[in-house]
MOPAC internal coordinates of N, CA, C and O (Angstrom, degrees):
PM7 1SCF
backbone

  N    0.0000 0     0.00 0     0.00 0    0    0    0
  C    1.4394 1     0.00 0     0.00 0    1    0    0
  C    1.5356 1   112.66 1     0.00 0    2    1    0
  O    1.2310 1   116.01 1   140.41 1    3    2    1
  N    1.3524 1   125.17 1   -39.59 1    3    2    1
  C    1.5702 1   134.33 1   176.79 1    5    3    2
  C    1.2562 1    88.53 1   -62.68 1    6    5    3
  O    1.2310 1   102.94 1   110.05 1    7    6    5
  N    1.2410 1   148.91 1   -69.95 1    7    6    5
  C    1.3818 1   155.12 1  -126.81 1    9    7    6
  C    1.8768 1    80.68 1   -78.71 1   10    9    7
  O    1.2310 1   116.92 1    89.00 1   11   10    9
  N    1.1731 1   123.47 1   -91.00 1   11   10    9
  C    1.5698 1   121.97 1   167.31 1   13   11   10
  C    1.4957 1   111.73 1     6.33 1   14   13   11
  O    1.2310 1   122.23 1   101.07 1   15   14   13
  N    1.1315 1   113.33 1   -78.93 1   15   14   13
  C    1.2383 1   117.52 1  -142.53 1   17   15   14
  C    1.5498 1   106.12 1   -73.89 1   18   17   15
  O    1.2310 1   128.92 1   152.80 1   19   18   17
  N    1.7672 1   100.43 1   -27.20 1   19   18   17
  C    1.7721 1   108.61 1  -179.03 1   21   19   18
  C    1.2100 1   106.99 1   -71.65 1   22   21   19
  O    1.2310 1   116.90 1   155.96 1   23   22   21
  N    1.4476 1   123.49 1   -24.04 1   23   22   21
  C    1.4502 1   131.32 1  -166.51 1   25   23   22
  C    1.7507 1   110.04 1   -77.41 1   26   25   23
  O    1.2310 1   119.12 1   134.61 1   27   26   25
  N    1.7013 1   119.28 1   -45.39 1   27   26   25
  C    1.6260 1   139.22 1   150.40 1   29   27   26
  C    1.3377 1    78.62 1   -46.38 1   30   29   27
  O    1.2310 1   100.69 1    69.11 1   31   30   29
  N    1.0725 1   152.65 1  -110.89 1   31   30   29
  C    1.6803 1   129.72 1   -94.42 1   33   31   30
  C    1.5191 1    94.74 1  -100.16 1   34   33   31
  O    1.2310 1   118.57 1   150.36 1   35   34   33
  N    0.9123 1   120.33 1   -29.64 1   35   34   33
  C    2.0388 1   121.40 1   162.69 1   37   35   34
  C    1.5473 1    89.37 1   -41.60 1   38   37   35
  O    1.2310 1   119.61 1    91.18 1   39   38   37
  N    1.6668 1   118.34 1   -88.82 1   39   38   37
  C    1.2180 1   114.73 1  -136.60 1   41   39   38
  C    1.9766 1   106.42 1   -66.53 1   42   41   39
  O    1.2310 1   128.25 1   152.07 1   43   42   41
  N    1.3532 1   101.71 1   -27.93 1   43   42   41
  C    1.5449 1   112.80 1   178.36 1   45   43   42
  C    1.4399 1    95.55 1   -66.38 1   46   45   43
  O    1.2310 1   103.15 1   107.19 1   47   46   45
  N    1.4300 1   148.55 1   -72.81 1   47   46   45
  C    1.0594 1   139.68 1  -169.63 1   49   47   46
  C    1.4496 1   120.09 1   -53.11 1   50   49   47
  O    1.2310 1   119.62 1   133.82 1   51   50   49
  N    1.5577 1   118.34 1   -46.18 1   51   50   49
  C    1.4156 1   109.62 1   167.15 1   53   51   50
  C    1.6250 1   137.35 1   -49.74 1   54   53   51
  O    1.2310 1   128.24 1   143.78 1   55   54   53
  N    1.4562 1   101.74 1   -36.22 1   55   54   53
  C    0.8612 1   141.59 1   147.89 1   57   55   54
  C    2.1224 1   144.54 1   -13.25 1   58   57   55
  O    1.2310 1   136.00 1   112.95 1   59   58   57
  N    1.6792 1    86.63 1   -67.05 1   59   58   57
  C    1.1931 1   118.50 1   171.07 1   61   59   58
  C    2.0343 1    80.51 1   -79.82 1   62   61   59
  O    1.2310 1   121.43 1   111.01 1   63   62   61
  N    0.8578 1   114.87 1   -68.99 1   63   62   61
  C    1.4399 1   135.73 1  -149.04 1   65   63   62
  C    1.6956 1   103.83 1   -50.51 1   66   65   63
  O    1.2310 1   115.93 1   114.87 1   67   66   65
  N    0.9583 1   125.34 1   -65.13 1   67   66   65
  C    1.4887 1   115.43 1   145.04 1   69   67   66
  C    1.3515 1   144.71 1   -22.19 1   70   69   67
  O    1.2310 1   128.40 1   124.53 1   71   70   69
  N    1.2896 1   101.42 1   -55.47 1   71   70   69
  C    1.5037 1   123.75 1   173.82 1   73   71   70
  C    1.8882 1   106.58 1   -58.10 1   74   73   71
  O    1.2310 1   127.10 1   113.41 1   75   74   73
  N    1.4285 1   103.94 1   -66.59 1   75   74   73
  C    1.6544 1   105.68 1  -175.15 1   77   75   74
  C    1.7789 1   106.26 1   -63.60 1   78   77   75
  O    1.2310 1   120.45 1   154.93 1   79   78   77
  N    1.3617 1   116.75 1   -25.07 1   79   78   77
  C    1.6126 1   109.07 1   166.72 1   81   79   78
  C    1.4953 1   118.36 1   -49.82 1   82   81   79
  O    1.2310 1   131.86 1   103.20 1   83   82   81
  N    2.0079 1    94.70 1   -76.80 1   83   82   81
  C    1.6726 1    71.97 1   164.27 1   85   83   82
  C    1.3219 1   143.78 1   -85.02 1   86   85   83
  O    1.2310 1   108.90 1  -157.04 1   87   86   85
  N    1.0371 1   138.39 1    22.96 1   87   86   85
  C    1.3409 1   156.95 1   155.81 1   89   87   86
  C    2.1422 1    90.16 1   -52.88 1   90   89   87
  O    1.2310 1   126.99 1   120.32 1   91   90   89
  N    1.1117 1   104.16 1   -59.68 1   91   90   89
  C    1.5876 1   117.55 1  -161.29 1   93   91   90
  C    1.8162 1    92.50 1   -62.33 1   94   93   91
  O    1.2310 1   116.13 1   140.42 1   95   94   93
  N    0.8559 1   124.96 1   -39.58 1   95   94   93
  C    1.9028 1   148.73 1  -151.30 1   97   95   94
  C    1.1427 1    83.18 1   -77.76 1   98   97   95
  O    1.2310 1   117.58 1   120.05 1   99   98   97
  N    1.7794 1   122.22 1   -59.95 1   99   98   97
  C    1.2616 1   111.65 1  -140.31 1  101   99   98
  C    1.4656 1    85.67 1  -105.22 1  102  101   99
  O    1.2310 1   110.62 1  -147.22 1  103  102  101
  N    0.9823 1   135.23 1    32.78 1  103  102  101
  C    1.5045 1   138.34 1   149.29 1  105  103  102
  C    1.4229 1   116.21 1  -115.10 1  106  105  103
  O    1.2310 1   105.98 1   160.90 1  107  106  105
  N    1.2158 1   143.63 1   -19.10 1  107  106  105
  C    1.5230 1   158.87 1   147.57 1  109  107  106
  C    1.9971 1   101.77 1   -40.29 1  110  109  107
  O    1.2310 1   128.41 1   113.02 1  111  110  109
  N    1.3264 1   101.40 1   -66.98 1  111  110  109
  C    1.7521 1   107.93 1  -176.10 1  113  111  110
  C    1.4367 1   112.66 1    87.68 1  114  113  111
  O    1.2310 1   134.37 1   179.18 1  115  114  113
  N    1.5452 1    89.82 1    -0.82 1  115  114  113
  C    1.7995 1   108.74 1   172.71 1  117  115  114
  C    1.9073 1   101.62 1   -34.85 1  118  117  115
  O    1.2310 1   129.50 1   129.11 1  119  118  117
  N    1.5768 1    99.28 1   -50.89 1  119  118  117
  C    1.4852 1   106.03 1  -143.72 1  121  119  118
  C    1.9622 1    95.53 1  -106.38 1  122  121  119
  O    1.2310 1   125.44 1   -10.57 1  123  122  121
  N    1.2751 1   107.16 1   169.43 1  123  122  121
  C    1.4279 1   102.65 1   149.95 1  125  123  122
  C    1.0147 1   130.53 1   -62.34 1  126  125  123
  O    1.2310 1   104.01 1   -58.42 1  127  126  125
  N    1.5673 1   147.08 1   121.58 1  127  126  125
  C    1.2832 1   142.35 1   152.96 1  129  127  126
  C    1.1142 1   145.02 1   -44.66 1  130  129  127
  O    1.2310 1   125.51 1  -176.27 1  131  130  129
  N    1.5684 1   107.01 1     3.73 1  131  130  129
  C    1.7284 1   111.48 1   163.12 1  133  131  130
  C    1.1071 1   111.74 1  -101.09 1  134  133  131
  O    1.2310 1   118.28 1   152.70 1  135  134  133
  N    2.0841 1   120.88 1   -27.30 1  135  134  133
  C    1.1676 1   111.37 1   171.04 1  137  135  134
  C    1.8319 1   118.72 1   -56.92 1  138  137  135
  O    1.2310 1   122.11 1   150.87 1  139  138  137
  N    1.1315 1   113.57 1   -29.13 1  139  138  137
  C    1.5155 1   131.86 1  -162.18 1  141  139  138
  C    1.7892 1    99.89 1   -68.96 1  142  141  139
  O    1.2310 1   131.77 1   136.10 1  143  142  141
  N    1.5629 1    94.88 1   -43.90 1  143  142  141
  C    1.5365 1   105.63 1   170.90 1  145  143  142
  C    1.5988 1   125.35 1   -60.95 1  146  145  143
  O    1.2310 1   131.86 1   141.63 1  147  146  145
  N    1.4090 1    94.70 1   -38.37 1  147  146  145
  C    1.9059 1    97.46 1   177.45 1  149  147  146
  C    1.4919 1    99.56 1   -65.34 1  150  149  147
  O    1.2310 1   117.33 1   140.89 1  151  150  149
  N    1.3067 1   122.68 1   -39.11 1  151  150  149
  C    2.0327 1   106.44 1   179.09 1  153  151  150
  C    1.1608 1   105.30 1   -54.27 1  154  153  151
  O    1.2310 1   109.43 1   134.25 1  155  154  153
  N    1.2805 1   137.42 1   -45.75 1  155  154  153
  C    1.1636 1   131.70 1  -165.99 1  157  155  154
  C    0.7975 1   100.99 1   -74.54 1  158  157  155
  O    1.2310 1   104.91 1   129.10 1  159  158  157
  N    1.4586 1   145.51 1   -50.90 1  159  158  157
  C    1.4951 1   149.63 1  -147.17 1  161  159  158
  C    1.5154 1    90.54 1   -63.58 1  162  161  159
  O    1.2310 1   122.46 1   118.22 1  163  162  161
  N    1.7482 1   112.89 1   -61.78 1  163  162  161
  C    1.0514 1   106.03 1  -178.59 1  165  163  162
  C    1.7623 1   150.50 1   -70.94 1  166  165  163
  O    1.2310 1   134.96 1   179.69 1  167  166  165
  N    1.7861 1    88.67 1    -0.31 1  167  166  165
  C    1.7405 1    99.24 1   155.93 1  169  167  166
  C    1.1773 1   109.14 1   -88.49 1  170  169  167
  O    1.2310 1   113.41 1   154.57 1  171  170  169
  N    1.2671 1   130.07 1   -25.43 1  171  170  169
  C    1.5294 1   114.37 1   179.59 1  173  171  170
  C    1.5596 1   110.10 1   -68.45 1  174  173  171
  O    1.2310 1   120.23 1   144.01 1  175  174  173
  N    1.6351 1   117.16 1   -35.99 1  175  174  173
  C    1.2216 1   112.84 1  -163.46 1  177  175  174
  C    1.8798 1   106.55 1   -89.44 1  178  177  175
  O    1.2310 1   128.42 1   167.12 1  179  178  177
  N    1.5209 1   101.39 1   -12.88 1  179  178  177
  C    2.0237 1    99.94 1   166.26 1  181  179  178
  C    1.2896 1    91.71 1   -73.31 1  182  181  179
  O    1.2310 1    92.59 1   155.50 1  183  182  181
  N    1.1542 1   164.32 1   -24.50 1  183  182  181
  C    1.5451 1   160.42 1  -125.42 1  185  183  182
  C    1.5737 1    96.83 1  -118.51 1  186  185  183
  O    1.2310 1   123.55 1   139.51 1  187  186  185
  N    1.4990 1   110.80 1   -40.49 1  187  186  185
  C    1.3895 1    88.90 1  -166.17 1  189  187  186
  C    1.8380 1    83.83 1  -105.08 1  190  189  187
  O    1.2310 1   101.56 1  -128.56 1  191  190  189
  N    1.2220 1   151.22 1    51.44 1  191  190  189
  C    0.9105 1   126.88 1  -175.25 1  193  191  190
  C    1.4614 1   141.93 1    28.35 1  194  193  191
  O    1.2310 1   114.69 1  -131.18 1  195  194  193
  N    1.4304 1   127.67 1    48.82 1  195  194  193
  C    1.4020 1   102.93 1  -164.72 1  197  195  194
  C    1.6408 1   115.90 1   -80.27 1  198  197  195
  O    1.2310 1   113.62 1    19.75 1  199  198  197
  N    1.1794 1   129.67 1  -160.25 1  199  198  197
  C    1.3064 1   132.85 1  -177.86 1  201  199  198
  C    1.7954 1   109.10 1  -114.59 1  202  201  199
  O    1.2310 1   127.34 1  -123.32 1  203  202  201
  N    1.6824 1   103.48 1    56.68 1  203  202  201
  C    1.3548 1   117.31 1  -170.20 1  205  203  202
  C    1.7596 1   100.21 1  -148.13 1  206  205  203
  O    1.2310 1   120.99 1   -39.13 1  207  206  205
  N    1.0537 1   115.71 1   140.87 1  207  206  205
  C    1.3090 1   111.29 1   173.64 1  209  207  206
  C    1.3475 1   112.90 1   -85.29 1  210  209  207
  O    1.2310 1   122.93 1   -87.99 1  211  210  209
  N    1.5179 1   111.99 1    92.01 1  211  210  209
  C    1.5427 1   135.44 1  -176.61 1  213  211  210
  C    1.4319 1    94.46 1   -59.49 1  214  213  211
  O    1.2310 1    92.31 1  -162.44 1  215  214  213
  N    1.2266 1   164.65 1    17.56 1  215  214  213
  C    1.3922 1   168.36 1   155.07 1  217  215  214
  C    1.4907 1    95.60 1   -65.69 1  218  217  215
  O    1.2310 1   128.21 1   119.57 1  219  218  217
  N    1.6083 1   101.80 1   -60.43 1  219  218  217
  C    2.0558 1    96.39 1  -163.29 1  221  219  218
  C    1.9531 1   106.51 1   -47.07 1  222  221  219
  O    1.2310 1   129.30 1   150.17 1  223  222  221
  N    1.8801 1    99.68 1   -29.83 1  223  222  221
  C    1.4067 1    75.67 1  -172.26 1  225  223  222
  C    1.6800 1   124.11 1   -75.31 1  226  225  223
  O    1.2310 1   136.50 1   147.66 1  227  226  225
  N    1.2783 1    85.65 1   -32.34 1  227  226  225
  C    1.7734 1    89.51 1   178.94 1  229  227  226
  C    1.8367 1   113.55 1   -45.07 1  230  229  227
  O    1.2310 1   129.11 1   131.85 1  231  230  229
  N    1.3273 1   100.04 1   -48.15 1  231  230  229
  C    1.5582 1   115.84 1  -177.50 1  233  231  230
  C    1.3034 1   118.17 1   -56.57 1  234  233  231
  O    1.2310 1   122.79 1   146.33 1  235  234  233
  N    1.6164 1   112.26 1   -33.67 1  235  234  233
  C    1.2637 1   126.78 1  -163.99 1  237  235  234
  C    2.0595 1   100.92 1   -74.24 1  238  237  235
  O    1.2310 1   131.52 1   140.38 1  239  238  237
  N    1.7821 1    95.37 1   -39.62 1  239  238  237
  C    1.6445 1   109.82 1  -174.92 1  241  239  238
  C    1.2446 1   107.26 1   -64.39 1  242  241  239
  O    1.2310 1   121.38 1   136.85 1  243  242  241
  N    1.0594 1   114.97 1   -43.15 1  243  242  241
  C    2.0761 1   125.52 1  -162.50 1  245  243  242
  C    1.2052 1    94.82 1   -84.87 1  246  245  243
  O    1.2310 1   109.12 1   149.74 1  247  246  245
  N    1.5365 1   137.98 1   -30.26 1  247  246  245
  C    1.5896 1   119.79 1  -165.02 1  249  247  246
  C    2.2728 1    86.40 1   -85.79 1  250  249  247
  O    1.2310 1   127.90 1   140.29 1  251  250  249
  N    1.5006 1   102.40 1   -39.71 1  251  250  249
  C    1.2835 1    93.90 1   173.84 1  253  251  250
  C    1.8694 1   121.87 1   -53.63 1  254  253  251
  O    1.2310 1   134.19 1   116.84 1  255  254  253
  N    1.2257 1    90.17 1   -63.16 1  255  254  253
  C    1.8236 1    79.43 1   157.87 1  257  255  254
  C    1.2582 1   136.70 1   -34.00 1  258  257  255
  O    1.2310 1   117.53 1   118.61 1  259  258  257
  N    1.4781 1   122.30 1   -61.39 1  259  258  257
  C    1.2681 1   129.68 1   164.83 1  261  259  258
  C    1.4193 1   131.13 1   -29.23 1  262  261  259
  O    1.2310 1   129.82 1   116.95 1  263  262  261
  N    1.3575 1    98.66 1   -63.05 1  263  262  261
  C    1.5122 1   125.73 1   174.02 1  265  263  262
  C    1.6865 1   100.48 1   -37.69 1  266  265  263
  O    1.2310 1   128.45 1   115.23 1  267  266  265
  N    1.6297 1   101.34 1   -64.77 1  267  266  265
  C    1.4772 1   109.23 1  -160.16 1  269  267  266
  C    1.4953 1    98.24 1   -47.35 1  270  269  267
  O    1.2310 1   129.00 1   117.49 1  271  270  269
  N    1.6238 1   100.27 1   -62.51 1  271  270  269
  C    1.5489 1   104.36 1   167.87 1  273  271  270
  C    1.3939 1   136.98 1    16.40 1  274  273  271
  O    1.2310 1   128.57 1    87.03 1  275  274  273
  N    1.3822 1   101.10 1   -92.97 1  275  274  273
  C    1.2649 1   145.05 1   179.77 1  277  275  274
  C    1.7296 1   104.89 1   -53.55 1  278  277  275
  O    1.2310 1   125.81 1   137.85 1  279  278  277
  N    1.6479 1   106.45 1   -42.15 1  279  278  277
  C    1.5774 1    94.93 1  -177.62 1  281  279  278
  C    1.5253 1   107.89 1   -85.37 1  282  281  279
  O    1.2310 1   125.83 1   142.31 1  283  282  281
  N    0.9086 1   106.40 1   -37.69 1  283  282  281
  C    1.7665 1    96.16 1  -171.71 1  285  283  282
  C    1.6587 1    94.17 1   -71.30 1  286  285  283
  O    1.2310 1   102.38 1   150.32 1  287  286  285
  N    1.0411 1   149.86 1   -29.68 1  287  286  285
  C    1.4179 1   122.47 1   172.32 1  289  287  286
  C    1.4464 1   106.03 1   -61.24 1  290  289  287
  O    1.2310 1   114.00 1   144.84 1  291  290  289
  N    1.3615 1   128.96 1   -35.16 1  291  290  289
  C    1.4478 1   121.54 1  -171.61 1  293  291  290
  C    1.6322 1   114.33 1   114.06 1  294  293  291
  O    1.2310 1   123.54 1  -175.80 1  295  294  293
  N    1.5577 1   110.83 1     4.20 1  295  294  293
  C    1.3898 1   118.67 1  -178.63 1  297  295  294
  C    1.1866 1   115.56 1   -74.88 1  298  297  295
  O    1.2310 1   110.04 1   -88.12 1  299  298  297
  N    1.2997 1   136.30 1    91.88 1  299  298  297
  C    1.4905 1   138.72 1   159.13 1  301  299  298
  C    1.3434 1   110.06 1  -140.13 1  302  301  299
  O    1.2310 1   129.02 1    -7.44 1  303  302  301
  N    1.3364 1   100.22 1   172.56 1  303  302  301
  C    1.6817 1   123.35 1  -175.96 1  305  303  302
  C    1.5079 1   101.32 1    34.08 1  306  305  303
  O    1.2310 1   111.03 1  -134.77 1  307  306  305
  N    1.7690 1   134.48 1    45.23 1  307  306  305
  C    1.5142 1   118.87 1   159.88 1  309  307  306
  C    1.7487 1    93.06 1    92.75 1  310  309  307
  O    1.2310 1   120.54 1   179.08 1  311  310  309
  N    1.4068 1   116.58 1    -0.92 1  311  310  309
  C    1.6590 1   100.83 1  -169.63 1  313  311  310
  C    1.5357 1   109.04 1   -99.05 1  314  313  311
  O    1.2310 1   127.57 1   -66.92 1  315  314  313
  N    1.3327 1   103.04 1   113.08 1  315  314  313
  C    1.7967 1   104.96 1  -167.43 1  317  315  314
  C    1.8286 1    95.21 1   -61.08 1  318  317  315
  O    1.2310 1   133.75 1   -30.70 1  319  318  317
  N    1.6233 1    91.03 1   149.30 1  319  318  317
  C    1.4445 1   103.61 1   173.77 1  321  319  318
  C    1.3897 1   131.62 1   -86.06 1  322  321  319
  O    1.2310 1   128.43 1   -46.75 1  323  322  321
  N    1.1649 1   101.36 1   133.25 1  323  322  321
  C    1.6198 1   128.76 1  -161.19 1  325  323  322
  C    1.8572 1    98.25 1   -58.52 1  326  325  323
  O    1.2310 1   125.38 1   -58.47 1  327  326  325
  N    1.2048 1   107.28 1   121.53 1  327  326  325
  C    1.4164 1   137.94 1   152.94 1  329  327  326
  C    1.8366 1   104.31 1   -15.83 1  330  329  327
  O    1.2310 1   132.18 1   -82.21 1  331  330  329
  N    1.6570 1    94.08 1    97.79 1  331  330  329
  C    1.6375 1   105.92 1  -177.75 1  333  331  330
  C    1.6997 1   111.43 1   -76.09 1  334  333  331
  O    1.2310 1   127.04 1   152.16 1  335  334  333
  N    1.0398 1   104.07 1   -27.84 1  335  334  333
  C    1.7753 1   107.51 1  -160.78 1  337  335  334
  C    1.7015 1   114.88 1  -118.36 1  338  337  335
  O    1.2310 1   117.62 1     1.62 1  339  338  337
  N    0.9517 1   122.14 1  -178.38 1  339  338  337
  C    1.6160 1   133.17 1   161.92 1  341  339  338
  C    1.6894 1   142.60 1   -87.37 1  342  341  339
  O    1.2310 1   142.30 1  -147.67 1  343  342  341
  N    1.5288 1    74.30 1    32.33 1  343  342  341
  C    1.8640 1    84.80 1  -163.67 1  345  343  342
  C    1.9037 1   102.76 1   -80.51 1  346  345  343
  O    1.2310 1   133.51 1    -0.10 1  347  346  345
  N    1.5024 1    91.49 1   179.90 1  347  346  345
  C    1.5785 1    98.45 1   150.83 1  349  347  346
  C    1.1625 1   123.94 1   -46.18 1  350  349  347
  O    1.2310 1   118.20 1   -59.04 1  351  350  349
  N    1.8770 1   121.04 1   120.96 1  351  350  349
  C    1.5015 1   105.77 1   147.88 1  353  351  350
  C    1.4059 1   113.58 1   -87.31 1  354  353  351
  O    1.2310 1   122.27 1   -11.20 1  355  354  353
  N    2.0919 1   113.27 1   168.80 1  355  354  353
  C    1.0073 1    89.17 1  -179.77 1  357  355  354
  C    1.6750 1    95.24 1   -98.66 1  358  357  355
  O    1.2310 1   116.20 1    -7.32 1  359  358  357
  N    1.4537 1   124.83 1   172.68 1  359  358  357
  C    1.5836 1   106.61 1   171.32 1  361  359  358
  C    1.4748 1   109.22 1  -123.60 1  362  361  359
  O    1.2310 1   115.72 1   -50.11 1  363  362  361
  N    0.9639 1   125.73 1   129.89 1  363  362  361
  C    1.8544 1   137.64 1  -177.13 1  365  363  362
  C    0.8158 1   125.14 1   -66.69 1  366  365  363
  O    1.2310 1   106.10 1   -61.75 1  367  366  365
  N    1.5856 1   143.41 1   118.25 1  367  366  365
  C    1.1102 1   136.03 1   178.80 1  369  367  366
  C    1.2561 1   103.92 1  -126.59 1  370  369  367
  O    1.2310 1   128.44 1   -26.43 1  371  370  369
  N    1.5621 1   101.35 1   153.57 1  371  370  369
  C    1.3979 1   139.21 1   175.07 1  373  371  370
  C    1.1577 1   145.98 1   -92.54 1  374  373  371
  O    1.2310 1   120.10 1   180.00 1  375  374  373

C-alpha cells in the first residue's frame, strides 16, 4: 500500500510538474512553441497509452529545444558563446 501511494504522487507530481514548466516556457518565448507543444503532446499521449513509443516525442521536443539553445547563444562550429550580460570581464595579462 506505501509502495502505491508513492508511485500516485511520483507520477501525479511529475506530472503536474512538467506541465506548469512548460506552461512557464511557453510564456517566457525563450523557446519555440511547437517544441513546448511536443511535451505536452507527449503527456497527453503517455496518459492515454497509445501503442507508439511516446518517448520519440519528448526527445524529438528537447533535442528541438536544445538546438534552439545552442543557436541563440552563438554556439556552433567550436565558437564559444558570446558574452550574454553586463558583468565583469576578466582581462589577461602577459
Amino acid at each position: 500500500m506505501p509502495g502505491t501511494v508513492f508511485t500516485v504522487m511520483f507520477f501525479a507530481g511529475a506530472f503536474i510538474g512538467i506541465v506548469v514548466m512548460m506552461v512557464a516556457v511557453w510564456r517566457s518565448r525563450a523557446l519555440p512553441r511547437a517544441a513546448v507543444l511536443l511535451l505536452v503532446a507527449f503527456q497527453a499521449a503517455d496518459i492515454v497509452s497509445l501503442p507508439f513509443p511516446t518517448t520519440v516525442i519528448a526527445a524529438a521536443g528537447l533535442l528541438w529545444m536544445a538546438v534552439s539553445l545552442l543557436r541563440a547563444r552563438g554556439v556552433r562550429a567550436g565558437r564559444p558563446a558570446e558574452d550574454m550580460g553586463g558583468g565583469v570581464h576578466a582581462v589577461e595579462r602577459s
